[in-house]
C-alpha positions as CSV (number, residue, x, y, z in Angstrom):
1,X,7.5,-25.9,25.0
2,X,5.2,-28.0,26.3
3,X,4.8,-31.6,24.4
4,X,1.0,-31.1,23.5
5,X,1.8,-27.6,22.0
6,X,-0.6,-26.7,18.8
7,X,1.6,-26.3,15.6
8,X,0.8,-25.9,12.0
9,X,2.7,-27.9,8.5
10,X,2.3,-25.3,5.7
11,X,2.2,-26.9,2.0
12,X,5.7,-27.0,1.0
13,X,7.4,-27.0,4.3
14,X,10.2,-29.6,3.1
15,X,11.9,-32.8,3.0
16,X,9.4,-35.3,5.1
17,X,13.0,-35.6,7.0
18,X,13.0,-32.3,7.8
19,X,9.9,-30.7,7.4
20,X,9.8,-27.3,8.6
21,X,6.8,-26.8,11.5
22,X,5.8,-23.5,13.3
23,X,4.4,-24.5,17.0
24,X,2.3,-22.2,18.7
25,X,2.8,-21.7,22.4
26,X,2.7,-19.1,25.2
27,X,6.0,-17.9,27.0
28,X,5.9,-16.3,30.4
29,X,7.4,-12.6,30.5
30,X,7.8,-11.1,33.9
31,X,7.2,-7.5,32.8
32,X,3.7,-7.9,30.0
33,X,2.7,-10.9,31.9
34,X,2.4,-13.8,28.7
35,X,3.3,-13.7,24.9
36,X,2.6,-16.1,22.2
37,X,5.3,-17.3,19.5
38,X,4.8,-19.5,16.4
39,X,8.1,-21.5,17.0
40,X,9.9,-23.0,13.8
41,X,11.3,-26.1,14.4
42,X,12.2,-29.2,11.7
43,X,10.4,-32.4,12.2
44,X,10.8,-35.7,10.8
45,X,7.4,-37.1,9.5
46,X,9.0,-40.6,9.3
47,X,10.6,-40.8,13.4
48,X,8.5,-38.1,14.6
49,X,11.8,-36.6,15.8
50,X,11.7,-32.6,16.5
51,X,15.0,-30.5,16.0
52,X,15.1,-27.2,17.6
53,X,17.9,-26.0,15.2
54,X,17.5,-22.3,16.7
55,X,18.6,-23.5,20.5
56,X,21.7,-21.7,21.2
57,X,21.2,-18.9,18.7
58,X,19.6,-16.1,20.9
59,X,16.4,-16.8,18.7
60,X,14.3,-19.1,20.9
61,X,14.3,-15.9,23.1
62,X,12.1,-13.9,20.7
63,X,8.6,-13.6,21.4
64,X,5.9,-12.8,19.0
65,X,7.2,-14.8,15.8
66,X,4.6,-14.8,13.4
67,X,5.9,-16.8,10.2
68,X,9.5,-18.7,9.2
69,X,11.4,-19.5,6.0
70,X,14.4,-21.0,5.4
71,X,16.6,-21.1,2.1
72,X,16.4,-24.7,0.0
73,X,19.6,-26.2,1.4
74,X,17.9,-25.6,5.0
75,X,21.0,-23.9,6.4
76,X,19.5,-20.4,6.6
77,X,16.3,-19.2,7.6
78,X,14.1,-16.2,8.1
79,X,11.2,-15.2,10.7
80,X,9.8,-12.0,11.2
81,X,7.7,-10.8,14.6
82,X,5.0,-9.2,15.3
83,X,6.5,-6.1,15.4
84,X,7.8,-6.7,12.0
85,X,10.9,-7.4,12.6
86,X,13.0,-9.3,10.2
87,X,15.8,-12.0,11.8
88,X,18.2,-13.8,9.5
89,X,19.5,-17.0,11.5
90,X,22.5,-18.7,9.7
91,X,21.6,-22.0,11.2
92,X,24.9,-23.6,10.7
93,X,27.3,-21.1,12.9
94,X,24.1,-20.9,15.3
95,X,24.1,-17.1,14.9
96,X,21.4,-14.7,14.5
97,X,21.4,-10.8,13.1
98,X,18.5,-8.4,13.1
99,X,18.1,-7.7,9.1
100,X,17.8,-3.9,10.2
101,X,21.0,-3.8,12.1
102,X,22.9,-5.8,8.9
103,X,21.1,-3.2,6.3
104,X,22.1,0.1,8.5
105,X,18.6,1.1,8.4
106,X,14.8,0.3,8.3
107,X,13.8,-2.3,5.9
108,X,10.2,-3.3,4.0
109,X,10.9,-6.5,3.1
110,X,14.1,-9.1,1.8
111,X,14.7,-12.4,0.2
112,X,17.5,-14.9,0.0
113,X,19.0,-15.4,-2.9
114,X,21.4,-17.8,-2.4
115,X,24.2,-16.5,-0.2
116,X,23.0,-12.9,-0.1
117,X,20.1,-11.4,1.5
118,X,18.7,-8.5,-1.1
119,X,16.4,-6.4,1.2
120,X,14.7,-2.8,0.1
121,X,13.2,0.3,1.8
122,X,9.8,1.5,0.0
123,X,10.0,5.5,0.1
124,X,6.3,5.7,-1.1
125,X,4.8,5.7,2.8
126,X,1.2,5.2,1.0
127,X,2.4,1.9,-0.5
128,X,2.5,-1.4,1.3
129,X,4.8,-4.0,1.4
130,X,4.5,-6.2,-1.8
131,X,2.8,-3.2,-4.1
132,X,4.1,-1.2,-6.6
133,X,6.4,1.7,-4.8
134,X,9.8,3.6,-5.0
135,X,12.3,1.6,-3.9
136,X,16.1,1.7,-2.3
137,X,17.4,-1.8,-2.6
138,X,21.0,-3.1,-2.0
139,X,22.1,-6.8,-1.5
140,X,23.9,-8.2,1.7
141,X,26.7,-10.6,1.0
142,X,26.5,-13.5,4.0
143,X,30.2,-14.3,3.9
144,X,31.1,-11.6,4.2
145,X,27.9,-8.8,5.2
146,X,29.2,-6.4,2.5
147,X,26.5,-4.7,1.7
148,X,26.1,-3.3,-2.0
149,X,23.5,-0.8,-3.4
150,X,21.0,-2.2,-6.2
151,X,20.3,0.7,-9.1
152,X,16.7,0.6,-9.5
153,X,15.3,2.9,-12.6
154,X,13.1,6.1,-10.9
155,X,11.2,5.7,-14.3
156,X,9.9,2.5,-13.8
157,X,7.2,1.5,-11.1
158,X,8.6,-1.3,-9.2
159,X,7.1,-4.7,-7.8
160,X,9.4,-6.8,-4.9
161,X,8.2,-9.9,-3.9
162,X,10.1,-10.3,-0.4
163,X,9.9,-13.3,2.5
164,X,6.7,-11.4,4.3
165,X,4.6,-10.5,0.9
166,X,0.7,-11.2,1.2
167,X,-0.3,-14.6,0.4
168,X,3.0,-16.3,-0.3
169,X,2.1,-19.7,-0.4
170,X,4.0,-22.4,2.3
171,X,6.9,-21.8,5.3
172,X,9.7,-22.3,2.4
173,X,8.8,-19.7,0.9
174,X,11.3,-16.9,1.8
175,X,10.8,-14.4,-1.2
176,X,11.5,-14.2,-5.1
177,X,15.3,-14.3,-6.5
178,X,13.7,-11.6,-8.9
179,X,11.7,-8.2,-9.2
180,X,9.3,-6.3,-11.8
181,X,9.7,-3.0,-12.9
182,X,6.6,-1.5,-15.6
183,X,7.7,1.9,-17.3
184,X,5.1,4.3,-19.1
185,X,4.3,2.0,-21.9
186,X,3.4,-1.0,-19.6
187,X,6.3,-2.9,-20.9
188,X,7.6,-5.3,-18.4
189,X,10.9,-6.0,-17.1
190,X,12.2,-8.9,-14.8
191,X,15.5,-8.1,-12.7
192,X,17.4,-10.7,-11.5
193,X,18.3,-10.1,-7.7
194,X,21.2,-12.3,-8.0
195,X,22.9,-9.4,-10.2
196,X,21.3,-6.6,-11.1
197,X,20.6,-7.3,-14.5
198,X,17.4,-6.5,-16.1
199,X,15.4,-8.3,-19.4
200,X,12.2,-6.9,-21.0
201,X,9.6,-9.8,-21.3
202,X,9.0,-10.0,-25.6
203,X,5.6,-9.7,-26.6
204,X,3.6,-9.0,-22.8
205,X,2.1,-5.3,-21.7
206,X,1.2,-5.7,-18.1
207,X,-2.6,-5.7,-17.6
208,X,-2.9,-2.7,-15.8
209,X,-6.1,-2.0,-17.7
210,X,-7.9,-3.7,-15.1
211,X,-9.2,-2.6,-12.0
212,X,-8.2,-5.7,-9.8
213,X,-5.3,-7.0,-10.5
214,X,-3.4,-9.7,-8.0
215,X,0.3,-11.2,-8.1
216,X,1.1,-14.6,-6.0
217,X,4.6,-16.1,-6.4
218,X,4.8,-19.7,-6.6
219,X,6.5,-21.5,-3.6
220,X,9.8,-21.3,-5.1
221,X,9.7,-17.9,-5.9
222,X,10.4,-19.0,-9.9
223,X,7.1,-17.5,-11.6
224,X,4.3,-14.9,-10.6
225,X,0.8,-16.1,-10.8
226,X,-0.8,-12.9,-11.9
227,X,-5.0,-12.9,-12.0
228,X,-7.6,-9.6,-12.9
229,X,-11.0,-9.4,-12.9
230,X,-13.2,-6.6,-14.3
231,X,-16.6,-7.6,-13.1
232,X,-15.8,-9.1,-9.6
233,X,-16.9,-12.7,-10.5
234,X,-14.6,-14.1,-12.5
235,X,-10.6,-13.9,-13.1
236,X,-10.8,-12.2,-16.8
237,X,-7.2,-12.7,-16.9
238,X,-4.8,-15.3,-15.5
239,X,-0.6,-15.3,-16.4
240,X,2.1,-16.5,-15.0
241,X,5.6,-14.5,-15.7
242,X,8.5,-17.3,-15.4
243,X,11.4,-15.5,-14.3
244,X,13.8,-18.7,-15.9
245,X,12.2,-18.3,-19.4
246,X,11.5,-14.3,-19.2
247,X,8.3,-15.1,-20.3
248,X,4.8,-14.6,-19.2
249,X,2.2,-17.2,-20.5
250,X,-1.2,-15.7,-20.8
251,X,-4.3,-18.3,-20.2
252,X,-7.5,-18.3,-23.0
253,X,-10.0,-18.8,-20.4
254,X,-14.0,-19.4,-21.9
255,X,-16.4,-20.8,-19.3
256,X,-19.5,-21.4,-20.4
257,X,-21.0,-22.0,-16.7
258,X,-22.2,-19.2,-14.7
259,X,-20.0,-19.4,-12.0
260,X,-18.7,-16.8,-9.4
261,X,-14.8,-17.4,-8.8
262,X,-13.7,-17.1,-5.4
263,X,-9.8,-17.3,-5.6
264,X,-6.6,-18.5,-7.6
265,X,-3.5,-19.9,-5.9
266,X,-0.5,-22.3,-6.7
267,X,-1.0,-26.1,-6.3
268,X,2.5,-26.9,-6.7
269,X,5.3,-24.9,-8.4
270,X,3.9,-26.1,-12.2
271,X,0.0,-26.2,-11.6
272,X,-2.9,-23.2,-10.3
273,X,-6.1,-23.5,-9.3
274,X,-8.8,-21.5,-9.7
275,X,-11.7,-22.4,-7.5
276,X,-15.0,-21.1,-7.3
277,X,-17.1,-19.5,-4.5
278,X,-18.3,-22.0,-2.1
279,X,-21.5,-20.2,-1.4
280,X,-23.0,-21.6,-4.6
281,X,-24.9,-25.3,-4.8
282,X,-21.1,-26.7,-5.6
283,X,-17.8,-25.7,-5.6
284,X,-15.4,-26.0,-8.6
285,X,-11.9,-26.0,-9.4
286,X,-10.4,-25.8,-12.2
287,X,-6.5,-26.5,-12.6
288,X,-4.0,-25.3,-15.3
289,X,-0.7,-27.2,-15.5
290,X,2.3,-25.6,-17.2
291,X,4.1,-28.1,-19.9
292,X,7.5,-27.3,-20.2
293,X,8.4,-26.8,-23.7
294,X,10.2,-29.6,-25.9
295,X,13.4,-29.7,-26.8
């Protein structure tokens, strides 16, 4: 790598000790001539020190890596290619394992959840990664790589939120310990990926009356930013499902400006901003914190 290589800092990449950093650079290959990697790597803001903690694990020799993750206690990490490819590195034995090759089969997507690695096969071909599908799912111990089917209900329509979903927000981001499942009625369920279990969310019909409707999980993959719109200018409705309180908390939104809203997104894991479109004289943003309840 060469030292003026371009890289990129994501929001939320870490620890300013050991931030997580993706450098872009070109490798030479004798056979396609030269291929481009986004190559994860922790820097220390404070000493400017760079750790290549995937030298020696048979990882720096993968081209085309588009985008990294790695679990909160920084020993594990996920990248996937450009091929979509998914590699699990367990960065503490210096090992790496195609997530295929550990599942027996093709994947769509995974997530860590602590020490397993729950990963699922959409069967609905039509269906892209991060939608509503049919799903396989089965979790993948990382002691011990026993790998264990997850029941999920045929009835329900189900929503994963894995490491490579659309507009996940930072590089430690590396998918939600938790899945959505919506039956006939639009009643809502959150399942908890660590084991298996499923909760119906009191009081909260998913808004499935509305033509657009988004999903973004938070950084930490705790809550779902959900958002709809009806008109195409402004976000009608705005929730955010908290998968520690099995709650979703619906926003009262009244805007008396005439304003066309351009997106919503996570701030931070307790505060979302909606802004509005910068084509217009000014741009606004408006930001919603979540209070955490008193005890």
């Amino acid at each position: 790598m060469e030292p003026s290589a371009q890289y990129f800092i994501d929001d939320f990449a870490g620890s300013p000790e050991k931030t997580l950093v993706l450098f872009y650079c070109w490798t030479q290959n004798d056979e396609e001539g030269y291929q481009f990697t986004n190559y994860p790597a922790f820097l220390n803001l404070k000493t400017g020190i760079v750790t290549d903690v995937l030298a020696g694990t048979g990882a720096e020799n993968v081209n085309e890596i588009l985008k990294a993750a790695t679990s909160e206690d920084q020993t594990k990490m996920l990248f996937i290619t450009q091929e979509q490819t998914v590699y699990y590195v367990d960065l503490l034995t210096k090992k790496l394992y195609n997530v295929a090759d550990l599942s027996g089969g093709p994947i769509t997507d995974c997530t860590l959840v602590n020490d397993s690695l729950v990963c699922w096969y959409n069967e609905d071909a039509t269906s892209a990664s991060g939608s509503f599908g049919k799903y396989q799912a089965w979790s993948i111990d990382l002691n011990t790589f026993e790998k264990k089917e997850m029941p999920i209900l045929s009835d329900r329509e189900t929503l994963f939120l894995g490491f490579n979903t659309p507009f996940a927000t930072g590089n430690m981001y590396a998918g939600s310990c938790f899945a959505i499942q919506v039956d006939a009625a639009q009643n809502t369920y959150i399942v908890d990926l660590k084991n298996g279990t499923t909760t119906m969310i009191a009081d909260f019909e998913w808004p499935g009356s509305f033509p657009y409707i988004s999903g973004i999980p938070s950084p930490d993959g705790r809550k779902l930013l959900i958002f709809g719109e009806k008109t195409g200018n402004v976000f009608e409705y705005i929730g955010v499902l908290d998968f520690d309180r099995k709650v979703c908390i619906q926003f009262s939104r009244e805007n008396n400006n005439t304003v066309n809203e351009h997106s919503a997104y996570w701030f931070d894991n307790e505060k979302i901003v909606v802004k509005t479109d910068s084509s217009e004289v000014s741009t606004d943003y408006y930001v919603y914190e979540l209070l955490k309840e008193k005890s």
